[in-house]
Backbone as CSV, one residue per row, in Angstrom:
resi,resn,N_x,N_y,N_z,CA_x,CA_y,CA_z,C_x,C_y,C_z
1,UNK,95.423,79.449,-29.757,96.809,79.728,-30.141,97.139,78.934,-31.405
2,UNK,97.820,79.559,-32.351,98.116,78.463,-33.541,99.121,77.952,-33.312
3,UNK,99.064,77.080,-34.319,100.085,75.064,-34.006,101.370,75.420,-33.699
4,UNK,101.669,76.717,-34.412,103.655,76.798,-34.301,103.655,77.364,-32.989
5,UNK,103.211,78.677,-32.805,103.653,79.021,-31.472,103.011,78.359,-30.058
6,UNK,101.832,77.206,-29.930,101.966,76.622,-29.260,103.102,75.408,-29.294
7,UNK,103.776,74.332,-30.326,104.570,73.476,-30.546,105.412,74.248,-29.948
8,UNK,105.695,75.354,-30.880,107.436,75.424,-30.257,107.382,76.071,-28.712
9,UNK,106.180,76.236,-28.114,106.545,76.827,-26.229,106.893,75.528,-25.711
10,UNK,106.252,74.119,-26.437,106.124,73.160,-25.400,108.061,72.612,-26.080
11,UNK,108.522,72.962,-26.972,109.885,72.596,-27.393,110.789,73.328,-26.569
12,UNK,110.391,74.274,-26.194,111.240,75.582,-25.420,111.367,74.655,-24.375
13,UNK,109.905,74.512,-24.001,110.247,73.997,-22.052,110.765,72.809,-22.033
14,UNK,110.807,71.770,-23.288,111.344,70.539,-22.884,113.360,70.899,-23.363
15,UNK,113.659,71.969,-24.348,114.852,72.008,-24.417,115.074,72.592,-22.872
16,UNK,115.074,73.795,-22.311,115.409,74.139,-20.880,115.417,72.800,-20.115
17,UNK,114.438,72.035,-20.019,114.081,70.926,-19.203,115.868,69.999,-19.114
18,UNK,115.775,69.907,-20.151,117.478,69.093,-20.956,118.213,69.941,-20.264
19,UNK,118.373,70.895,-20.518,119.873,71.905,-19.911,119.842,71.855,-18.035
20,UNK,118.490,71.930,-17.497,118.391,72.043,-16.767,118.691,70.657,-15.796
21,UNK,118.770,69.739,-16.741,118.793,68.073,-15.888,120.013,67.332,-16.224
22,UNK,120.604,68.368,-17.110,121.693,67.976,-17.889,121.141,66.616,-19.397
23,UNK,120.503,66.729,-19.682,120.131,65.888,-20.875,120.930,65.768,-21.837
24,UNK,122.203,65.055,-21.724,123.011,65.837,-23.562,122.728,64.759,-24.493
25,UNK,121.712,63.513,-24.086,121.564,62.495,-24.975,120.630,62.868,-25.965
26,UNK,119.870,64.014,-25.297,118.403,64.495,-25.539,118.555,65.680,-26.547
27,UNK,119.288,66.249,-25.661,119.294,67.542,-25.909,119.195,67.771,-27.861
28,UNK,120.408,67.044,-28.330,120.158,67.857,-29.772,119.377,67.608,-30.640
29,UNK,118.207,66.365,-30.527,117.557,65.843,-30.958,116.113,67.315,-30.599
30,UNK,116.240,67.401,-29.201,114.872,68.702,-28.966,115.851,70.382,-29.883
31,UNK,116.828,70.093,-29.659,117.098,71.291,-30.535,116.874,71.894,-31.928
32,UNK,116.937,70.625,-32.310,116.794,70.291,-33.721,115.628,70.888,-33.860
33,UNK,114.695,70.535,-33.206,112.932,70.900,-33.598,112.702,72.021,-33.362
34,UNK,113.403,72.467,-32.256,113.224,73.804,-31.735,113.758,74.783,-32.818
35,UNK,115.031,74.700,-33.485,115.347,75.394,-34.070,114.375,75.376,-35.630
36,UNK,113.946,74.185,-35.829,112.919,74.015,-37.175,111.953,75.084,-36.611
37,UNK,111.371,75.349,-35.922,110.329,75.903,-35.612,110.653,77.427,-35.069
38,UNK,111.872,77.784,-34.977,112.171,79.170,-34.953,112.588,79.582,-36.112
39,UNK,112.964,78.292,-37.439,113.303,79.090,-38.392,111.796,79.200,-39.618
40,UNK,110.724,78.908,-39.292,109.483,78.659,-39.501,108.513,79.944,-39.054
41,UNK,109.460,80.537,-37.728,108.671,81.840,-37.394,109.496,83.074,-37.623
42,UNK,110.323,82.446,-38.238,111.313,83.779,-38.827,112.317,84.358,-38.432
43,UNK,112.413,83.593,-37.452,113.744,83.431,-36.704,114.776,82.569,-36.507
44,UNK,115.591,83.476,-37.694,116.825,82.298,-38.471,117.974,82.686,-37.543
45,UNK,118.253,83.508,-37.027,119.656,83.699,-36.189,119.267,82.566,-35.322
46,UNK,118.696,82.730,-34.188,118.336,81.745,-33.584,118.664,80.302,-33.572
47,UNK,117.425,80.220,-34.604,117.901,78.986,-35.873,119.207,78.386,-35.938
48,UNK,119.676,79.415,-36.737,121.544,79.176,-36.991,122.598,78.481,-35.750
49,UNK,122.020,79.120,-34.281,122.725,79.562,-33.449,122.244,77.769,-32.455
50,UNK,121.121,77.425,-32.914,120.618,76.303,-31.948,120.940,75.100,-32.866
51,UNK,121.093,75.228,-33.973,121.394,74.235,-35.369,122.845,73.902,-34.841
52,UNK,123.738,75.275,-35.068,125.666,74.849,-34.806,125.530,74.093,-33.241
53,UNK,125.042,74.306,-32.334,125.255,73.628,-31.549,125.077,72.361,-31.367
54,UNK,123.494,71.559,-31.777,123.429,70.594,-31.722,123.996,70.240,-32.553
55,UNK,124.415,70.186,-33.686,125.418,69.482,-34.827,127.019,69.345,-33.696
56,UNK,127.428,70.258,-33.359,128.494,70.151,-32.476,128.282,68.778,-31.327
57,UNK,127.362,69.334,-30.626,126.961,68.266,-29.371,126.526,66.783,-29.547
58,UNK,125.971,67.069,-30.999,125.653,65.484,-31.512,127.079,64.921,-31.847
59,UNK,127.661,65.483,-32.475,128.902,64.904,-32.904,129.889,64.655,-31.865
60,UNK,129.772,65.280,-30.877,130.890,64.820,-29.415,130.603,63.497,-29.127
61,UNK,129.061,63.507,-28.977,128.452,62.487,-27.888,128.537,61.184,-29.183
62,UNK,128.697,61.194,-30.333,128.462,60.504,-31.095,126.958,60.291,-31.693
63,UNK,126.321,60.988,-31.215,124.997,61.261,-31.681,124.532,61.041,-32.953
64,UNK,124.966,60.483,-33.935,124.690,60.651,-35.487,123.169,60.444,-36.212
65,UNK,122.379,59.774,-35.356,120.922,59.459,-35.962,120.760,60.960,-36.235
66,UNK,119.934,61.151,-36.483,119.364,62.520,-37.682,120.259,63.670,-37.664
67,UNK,121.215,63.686,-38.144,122.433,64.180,-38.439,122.048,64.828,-39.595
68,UNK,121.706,64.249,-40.496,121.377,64.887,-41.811,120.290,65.414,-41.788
69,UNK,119.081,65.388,-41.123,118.246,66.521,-40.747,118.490,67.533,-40.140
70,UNK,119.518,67.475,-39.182,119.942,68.739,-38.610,120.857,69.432,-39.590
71,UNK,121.517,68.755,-40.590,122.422,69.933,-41.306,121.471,69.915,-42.784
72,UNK,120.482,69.518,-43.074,119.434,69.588,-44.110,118.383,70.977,-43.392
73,UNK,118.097,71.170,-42.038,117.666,72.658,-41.547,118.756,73.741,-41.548
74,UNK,119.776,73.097,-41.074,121.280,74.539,-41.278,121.069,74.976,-42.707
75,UNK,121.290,74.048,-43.545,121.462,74.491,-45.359,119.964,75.799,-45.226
76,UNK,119.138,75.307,-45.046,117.769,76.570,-44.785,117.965,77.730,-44.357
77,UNK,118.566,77.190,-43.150,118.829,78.633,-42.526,120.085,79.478,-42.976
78,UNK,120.825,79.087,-43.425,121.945,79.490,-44.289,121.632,79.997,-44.964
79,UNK,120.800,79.838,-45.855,120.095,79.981,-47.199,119.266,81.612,-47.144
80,UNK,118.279,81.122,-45.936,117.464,82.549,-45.646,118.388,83.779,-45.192
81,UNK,119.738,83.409,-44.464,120.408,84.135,-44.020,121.560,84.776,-45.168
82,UNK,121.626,84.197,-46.517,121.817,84.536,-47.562,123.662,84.115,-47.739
83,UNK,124.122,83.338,-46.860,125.118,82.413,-47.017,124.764,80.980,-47.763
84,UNK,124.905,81.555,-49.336,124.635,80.514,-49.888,125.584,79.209,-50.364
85,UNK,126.762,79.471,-49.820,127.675,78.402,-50.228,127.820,77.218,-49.165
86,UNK,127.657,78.094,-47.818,126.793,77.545,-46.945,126.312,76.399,-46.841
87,UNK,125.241,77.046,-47.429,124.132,75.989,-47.429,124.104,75.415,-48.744
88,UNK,124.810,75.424,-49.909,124.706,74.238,-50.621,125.702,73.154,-49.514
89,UNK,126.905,73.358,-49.379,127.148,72.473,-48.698,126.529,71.280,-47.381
90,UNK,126.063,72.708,-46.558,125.146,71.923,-46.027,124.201,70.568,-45.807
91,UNK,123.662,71.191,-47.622,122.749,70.707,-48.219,123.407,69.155,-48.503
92,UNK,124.331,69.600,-49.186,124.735,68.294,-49.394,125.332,67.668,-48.636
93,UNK,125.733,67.939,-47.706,126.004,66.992,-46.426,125.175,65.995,-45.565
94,UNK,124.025,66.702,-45.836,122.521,66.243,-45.156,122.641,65.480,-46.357
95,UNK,122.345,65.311,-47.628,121.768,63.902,-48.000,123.195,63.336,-48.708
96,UNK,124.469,63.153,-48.265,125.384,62.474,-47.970,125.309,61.686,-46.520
97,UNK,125.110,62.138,-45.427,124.164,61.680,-44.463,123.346,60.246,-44.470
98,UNK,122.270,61.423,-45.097,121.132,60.164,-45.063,121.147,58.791,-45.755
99,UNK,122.252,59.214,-47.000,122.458,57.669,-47.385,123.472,56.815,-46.894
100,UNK,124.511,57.974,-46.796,125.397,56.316,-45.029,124.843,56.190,-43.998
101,UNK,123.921,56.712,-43.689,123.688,55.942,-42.551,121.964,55.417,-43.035
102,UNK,121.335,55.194,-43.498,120.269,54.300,-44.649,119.103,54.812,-44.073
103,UNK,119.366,56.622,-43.805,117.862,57.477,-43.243,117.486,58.179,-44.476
104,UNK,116.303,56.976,-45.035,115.765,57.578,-46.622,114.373,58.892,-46.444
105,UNK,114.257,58.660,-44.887,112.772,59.606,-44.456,113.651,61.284,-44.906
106,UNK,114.544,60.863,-43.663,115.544,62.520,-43.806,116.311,62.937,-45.109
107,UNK,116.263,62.107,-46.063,116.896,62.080,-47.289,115.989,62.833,-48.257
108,UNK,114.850,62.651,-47.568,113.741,63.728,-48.792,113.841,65.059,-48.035
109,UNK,114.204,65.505,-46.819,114.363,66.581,-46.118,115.797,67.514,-46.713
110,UNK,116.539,66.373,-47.347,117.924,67.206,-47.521,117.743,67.173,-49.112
111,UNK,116.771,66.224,-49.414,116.999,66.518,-51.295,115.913,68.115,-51.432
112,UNK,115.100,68.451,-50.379,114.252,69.207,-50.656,115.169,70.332,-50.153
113,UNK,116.210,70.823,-49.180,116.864,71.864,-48.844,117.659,72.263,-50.225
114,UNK,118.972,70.715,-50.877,119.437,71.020,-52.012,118.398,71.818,-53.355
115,UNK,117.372,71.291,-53.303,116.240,72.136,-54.470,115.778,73.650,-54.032
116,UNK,116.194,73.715,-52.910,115.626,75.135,-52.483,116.878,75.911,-52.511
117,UNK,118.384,75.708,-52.251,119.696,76.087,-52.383,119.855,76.261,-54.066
118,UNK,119.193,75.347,-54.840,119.473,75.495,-56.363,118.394,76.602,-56.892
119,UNK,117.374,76.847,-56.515,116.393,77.572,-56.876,116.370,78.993,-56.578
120,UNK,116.912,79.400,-55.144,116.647,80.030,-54.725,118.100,81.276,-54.564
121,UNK,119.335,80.564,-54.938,119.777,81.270,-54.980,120.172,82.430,-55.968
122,UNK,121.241,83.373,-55.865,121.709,84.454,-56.745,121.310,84.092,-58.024
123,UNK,121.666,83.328,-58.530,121.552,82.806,-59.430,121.142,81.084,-59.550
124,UNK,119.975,81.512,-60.087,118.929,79.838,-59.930,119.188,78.853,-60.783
125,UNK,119.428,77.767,-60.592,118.872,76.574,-61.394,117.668,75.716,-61.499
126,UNK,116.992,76.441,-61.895,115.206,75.686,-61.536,115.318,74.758,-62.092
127,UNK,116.261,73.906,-63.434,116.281,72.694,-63.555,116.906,71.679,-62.475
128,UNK,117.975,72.029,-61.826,118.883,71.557,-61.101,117.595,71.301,-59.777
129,UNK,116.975,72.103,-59.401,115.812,72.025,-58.239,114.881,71.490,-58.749
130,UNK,114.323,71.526,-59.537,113.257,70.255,-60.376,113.783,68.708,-59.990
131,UNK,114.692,68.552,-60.457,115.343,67.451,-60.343,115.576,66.801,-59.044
132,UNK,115.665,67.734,-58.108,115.817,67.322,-56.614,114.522,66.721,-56.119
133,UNK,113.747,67.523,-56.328,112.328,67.785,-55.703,111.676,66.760,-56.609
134,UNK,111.764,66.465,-57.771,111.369,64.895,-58.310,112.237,63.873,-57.438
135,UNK,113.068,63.756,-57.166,113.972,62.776,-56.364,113.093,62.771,-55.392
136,UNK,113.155,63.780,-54.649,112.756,63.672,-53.168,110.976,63.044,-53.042
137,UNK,110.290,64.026,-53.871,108.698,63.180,-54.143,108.939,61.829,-54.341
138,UNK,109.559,60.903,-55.274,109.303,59.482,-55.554,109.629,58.941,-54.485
139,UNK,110.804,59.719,-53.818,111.106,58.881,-52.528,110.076,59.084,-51.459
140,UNK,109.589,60.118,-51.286,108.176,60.300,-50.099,107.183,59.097,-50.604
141,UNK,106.959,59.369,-51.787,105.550,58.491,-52.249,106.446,57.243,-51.960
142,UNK,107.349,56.501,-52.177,107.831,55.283,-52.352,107.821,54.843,-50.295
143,UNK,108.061,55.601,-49.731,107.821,55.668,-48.022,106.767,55.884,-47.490
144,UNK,105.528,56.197,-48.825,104.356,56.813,-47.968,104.083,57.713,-47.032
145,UNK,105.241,58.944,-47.451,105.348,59.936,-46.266,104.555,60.963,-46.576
146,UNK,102.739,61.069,-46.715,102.348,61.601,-47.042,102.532,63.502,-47.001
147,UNK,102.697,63.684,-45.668,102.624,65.330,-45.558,104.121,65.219,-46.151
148,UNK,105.276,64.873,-46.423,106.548,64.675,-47.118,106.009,65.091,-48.317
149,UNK,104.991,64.229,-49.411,104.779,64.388,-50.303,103.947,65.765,-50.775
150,UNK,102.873,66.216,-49.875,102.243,67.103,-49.774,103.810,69.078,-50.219
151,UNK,104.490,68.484,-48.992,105.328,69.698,-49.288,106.618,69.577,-50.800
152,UNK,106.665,68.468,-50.737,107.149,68.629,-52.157,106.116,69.186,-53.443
153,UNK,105.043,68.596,-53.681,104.328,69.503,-54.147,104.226,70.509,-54.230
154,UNK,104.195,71.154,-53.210,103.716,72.711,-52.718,105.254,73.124,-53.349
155,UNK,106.360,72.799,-53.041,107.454,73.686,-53.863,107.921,73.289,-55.269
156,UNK,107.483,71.933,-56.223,107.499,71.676,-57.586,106.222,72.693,-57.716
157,UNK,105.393,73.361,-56.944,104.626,74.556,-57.863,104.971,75.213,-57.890
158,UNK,105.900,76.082,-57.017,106.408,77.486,-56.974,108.204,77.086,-58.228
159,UNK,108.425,76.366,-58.017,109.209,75.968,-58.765,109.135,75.736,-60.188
160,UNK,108.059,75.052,-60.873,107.155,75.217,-62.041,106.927,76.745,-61.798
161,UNK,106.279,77.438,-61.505,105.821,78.416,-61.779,106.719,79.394,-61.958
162,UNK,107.860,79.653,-61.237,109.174,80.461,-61.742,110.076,79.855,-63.219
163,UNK,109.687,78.816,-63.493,109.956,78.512,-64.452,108.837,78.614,-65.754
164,UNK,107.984,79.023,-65.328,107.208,79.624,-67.009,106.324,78.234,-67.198
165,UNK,106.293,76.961,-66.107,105.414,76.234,-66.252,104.264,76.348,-65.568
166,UNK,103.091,76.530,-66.152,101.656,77.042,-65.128,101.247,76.068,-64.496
167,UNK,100.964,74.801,-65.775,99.684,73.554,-65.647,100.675,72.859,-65.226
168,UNK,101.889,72.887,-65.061,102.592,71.789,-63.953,102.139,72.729,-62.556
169,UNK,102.305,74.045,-62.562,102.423,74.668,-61.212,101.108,74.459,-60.963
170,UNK,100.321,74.431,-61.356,98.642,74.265,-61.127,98.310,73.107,-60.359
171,UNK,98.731,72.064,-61.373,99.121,70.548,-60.771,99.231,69.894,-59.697
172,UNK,100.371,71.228,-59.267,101.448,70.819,-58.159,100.603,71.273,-56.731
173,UNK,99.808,72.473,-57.277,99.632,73.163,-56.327,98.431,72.513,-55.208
174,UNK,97.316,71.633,-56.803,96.269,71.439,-56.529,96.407,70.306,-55.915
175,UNK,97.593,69.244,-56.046,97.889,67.751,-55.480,98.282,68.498,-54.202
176,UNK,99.066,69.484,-53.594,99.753,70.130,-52.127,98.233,70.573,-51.524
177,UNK,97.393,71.078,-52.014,96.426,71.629,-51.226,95.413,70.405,-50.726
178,UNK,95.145,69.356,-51.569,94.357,68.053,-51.652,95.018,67.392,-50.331
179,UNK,95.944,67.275,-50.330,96.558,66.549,-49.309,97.247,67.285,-47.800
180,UNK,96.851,68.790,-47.588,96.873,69.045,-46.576,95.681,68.991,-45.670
181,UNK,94.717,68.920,-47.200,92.977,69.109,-46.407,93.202,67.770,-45.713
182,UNK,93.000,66.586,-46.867,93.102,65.437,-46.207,94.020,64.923,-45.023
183,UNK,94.866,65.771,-44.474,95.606,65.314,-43.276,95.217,66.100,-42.419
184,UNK,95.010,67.136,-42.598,94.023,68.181,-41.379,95.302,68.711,-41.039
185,UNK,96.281,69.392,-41.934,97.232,70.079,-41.548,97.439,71.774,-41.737
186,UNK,96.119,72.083,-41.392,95.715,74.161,-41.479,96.647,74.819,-41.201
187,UNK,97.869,74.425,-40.630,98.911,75.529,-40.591,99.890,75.077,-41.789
188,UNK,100.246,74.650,-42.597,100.723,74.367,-44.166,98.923,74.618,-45.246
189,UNK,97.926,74.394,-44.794,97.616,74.745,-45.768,97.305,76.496,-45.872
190,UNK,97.254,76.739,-44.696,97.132,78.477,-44.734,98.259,78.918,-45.506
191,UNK,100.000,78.464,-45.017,101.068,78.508,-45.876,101.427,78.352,-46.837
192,UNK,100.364,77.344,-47.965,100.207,76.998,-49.271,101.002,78.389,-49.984
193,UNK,102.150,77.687,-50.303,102.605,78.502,-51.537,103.243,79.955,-51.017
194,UNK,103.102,80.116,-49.749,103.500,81.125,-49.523,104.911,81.241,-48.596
195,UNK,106.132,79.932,-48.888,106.439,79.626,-47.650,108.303,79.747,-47.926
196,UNK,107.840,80.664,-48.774,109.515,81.341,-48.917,110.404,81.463,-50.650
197,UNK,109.671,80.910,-51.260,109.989,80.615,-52.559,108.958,81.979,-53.519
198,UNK,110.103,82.680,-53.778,109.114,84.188,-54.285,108.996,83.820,-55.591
């Protein structure tokens, strides 16, 4: 079975597990993943629908630790779902987030949603997403978050490359592929480049 649709069965049974035991400490933290991984198999309603909640449920319970990862995946799914104002906001909420409350890991998660909201929408700013996605890389490399760094790569190529730059996109592509081998991560490197950025 490959990595996503085995991960996300065993996310399924531990979110039910939560509902079922009443978990609400738990709960939006497994949602969160769950919904990363339904919006990964292409299933953004879903997504959308498991995202508003735990953002809701985190915020009752006071839940705030990865707060900005959960609204740094909404801005995504917003995005794919073609509510793009959405998800710039989103976007920027997630790494407004991550810097009050001093989560610099999730801060490359929301500078990389804002670069994909600038790039990707109606109308693109591939400089404005360059700029993110350099932010967000120095900060991976500066944390040593290697597969972090790996996927920034992989979208400063598709990003270079819609912009008329090759030998940066080449660059980019060849540093993202180097470093999925080396982590043994075959389900991003099969995805190389192919992972939503046309």
């Amino acid at each position: 079975m490959a990595p996503l649709p085995r991960g996300a069965r065993k996310l399924e049974e531990a979110y039910r597990y939560c509902e079922n035991a009443e978990l609400l400490a738990i709960r939006p933290w497994i949602a969160t993943d769950l919904a990363c991984a339904r919006g990964l198999d292409g299933r953004g309603e879903e997504a959308l629908a498991l995202l508003g909640g735990a953002i809701e449920e985190a915020a009752a319970h006071g839940l705030l630790s990865q707060h900005s990862l959960r609204y740094a995946y909404l801005s995504e799914a917003q995005l794919a779902a073609g509510r793009e104002e959405e998800a710039e906001a989103s976007a920027t909420r997630a790494v407004a987030l991550a810097v009050e409350h001093g989560e610099s890991g999730f801060r490359v998660d929301a500078l990389r949603a804002l670069a994909r909201v600038a790039g990707l929408r109606s109308s693109p700013d591939l400089e404005a997403a360059t700029t993110h996605l350099g932010d967000a890389l120095a900060l991976a490399e500066d944390l040593r978050m290697r597969p972090a760094i790996a996927h920034c790569h992989d979208d400063l190529a598709q990003v270079s490359r819609r912009a008329g730059r090759h030998e940066a996109a080449a660059r980019h592509l060849e540093a993202a592929r180097e470093l999925y081998r080396e982590l043994d991560l075959p389900y991003w490197r099969e995805r190389l480049s192919g992972d939503g950025w046309p």
